[in-house]
N, C-alpha and C positions, 0 to 999 in steps of 0.2 A: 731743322723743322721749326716750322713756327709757334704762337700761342695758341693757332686756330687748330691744331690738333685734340688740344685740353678742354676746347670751350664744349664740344660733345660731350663730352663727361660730367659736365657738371648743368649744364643747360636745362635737362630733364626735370633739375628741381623748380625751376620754373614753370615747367611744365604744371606738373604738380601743383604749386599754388593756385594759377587759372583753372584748373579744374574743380577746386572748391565750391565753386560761384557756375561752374556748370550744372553742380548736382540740383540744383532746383529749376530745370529749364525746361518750357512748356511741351517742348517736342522733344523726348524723352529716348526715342527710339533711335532719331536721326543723331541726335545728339551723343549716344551712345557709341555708337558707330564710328563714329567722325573722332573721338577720343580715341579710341580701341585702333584708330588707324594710326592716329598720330602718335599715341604711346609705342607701337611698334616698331613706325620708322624714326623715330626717336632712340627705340632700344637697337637697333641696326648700325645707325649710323656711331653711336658711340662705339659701340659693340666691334667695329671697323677703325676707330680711331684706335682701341686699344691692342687692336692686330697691327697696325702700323707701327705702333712703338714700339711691339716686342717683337717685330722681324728687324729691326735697327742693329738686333744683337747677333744679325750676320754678319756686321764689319767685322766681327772678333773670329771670323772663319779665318784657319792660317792663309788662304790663300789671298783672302782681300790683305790682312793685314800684312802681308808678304808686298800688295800691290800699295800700300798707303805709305810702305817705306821707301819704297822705289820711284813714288811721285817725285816727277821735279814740282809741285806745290801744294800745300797742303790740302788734303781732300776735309772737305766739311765733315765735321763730328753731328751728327740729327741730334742725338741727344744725349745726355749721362748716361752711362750703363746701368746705374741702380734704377732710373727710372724705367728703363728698359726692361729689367730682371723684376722689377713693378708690374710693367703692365702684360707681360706673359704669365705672373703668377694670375694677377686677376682673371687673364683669360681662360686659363685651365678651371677656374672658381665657377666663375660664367658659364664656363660647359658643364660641368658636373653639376648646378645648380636647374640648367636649360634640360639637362639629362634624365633627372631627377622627377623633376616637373612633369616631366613625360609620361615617367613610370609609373609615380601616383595616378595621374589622371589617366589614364590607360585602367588600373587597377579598378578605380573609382566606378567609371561606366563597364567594366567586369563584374564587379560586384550587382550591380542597380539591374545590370542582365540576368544575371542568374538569380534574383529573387524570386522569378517564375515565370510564368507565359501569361500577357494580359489577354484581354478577351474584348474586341472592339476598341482597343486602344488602350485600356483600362485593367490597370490590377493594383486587387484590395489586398492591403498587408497585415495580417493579424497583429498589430501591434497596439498597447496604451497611449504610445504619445502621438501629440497631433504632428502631421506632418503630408507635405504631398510634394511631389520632386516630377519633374518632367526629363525623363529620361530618354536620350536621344537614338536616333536607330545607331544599328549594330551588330556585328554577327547572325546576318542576312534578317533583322527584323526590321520594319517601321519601328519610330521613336513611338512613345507611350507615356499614361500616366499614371506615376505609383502612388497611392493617399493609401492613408493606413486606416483601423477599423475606428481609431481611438478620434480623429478628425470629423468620420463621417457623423460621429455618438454628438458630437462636441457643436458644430453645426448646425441650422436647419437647411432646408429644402433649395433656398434661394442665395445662400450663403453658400451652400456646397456647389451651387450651378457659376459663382461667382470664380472661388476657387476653380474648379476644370476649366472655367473659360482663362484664368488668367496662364495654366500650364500649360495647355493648349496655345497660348499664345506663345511661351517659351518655345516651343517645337516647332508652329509654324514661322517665324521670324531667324529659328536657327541661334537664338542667345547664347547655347553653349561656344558656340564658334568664335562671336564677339569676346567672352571673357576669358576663351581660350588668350585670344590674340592680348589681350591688356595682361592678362596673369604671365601669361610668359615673357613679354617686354618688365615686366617688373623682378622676373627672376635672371633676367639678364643684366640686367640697372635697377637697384635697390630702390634709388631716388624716385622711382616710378610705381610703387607702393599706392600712394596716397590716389593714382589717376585709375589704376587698377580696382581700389573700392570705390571710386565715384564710379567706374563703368556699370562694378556689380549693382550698386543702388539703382541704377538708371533702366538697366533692364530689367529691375525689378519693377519702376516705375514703369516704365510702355506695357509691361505686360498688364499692370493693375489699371492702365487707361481703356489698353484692351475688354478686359473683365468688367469695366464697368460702361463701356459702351454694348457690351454684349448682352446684361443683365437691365440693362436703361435706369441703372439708378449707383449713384458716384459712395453713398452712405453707406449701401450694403456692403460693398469691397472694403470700405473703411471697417466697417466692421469685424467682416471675416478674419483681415490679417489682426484684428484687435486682440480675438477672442483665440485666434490660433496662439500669439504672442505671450497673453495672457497665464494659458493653459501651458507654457514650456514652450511650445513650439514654433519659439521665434527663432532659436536658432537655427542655422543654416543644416543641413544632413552635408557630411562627405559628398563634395562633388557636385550637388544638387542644386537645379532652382528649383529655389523654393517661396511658396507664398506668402509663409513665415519668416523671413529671410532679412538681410540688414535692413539696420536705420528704418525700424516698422514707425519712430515716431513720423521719421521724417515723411514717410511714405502716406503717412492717414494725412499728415498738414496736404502733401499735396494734392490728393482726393478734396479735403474740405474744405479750403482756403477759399473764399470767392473770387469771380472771376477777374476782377479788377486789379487783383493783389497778381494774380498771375502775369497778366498785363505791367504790371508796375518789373517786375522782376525780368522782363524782356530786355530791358536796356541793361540792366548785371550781364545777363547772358550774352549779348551781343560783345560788349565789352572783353568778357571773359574769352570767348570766340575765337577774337580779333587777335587776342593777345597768345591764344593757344597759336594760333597760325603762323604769328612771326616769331614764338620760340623756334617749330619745327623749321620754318623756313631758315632762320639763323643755323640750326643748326643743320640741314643739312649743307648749305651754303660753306659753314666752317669745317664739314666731314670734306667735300669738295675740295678745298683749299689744301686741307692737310695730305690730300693722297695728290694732291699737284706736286707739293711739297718735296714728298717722298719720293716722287718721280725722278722732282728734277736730283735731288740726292741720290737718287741709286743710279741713272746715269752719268754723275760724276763717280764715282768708283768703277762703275760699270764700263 
């Protein structure tokens, strides 16, 4: 087997760095998307690369290795056997890591359901700190949104209509779904961390464009997630979007920045874009290669 087995594995980190220069990108929503896909089949295809090297280590089954002695010429070795006993360890990691993932986030929206029955969409949590989470449907409910007592205190009137329209927007768009797809390609391939919180940022941004097309004014959202932040409740709840939620600087810059500066940032993002599409493309092209590979090898012993 060739080098194009390995370049899946490591390709991803690429990934990652283009995705830096995506978290500032004017369309926030599509863009998010469009990451959340390619970080996936990015974590797939490597994911496939490392199941091809550790099924290598059926040559060692007595009966091939009974037929490699009996060859009148030598049958092609795929690879070392350590790298082999390599990448069937990593894949058992991979699943238990993919497995894991599961369970929390299954646990998570368990939780966020039983804190009680909203009422028009909506429930209030006797709680101090600020916080509101769009909690998806579930165990036969529509999705909902949960803010707490300490958020509504913390708030006014225009600010709190800011906040619902931005969870509201998480629900209607399906956000959890997207960061499902990015968080699990990153627990399958490490290297894909970094593309996983650009996604989170991102849906946090669409939703805050959301919010503030909803509310006709870009200042007051800046504000809200200011004064959420401010008060504790930047960080994120278990499981939850939140409007408190990562990189709140980064999130007020892209509310208040003018629109020019926006504009200027287009040609980053393009760039950025471009170069996300010919990592996945490379590497799916190199997953391709590598199971040709293994083809034509396991028809020679076969």
């Amino acid at each position: 087997m060739t080098v194009a087995v390995y370049l899946p594995l490591l390709l991803p980190a690429l990934l990652a760095v283009a995705a830096r220069s995506l978290a500032a990108a004017a369309a926030p929503e599509w863009t998010a998307r469009a990451l959340a896909a390619a970080a996936a089949l990015a974590a797939t295809v490597s994911t496939g690369s490392l199941a091809l090297l550790a099924l290598t280590l059926l040559d060692d089954l007595p009966a091939l290795e009974a037929r490699e002695h009996a060859a009148a010429y030598p049958l092609p070795e795929p690879v070392p056997g350590v790298v082999a006993l390599a990448a069937a360890a990593a894949l058992v990691w991979v699943g238990r890591r993919c497995v894991a993932h599961l369970r929390q986030a299954r646990a998570v929206t368990r939780d966020l359901l039983a804190a009680g029955v909203p009422h028009d969409g909506l429930l209030v949590a006797d709680l101090p700190e600020p916080h509101a989470v769009a909690v998806p449907a579930g165990a036969g409910r529509a999705g909902h949104v949960l803010v707490t007592a300490g958020l509504l205190r913390l708030l006014d009137r225009t600010e709190r209509a800011a906040v619902l329209a931005h969870e509201h927007a998480h629900l209607r768009h399906r956000h959890h779904r997207t960061v499902a797809f990015a968080t699990a390609a990153a627990a399958a391939n490490p290297l894909l961390r970094p593309v996983s919180r650009v996604v989170a940022l991102l849906v946090e941004r669409s939703a805050d464009e959301t919010a503030a097309a909803t509310v006709g004014d870009r200042h007051v959202v800046a504000r809200a997630i200011a004064k959420v932040a401010l008060a504790g409740g930047g960080r994120r709840p278990a499981g939850g979007l939140a409007a408190g939620g990562s990189d709140v600087v980064r999130r007020v810059q892209a509310l208040t920045r003018p629109a020019a500066d926006r504009f200027r940032a287009a040609g980053r993002f393009r760039a950025a874009m471009a170069a996300s599409t010919a990592v996945v493309v490379v590497c799916v092209a190199a997953g391709s290669a590598a199971a040709a590979d293994f083809v034509a090898v396991a028809r020679a012993w076969l």
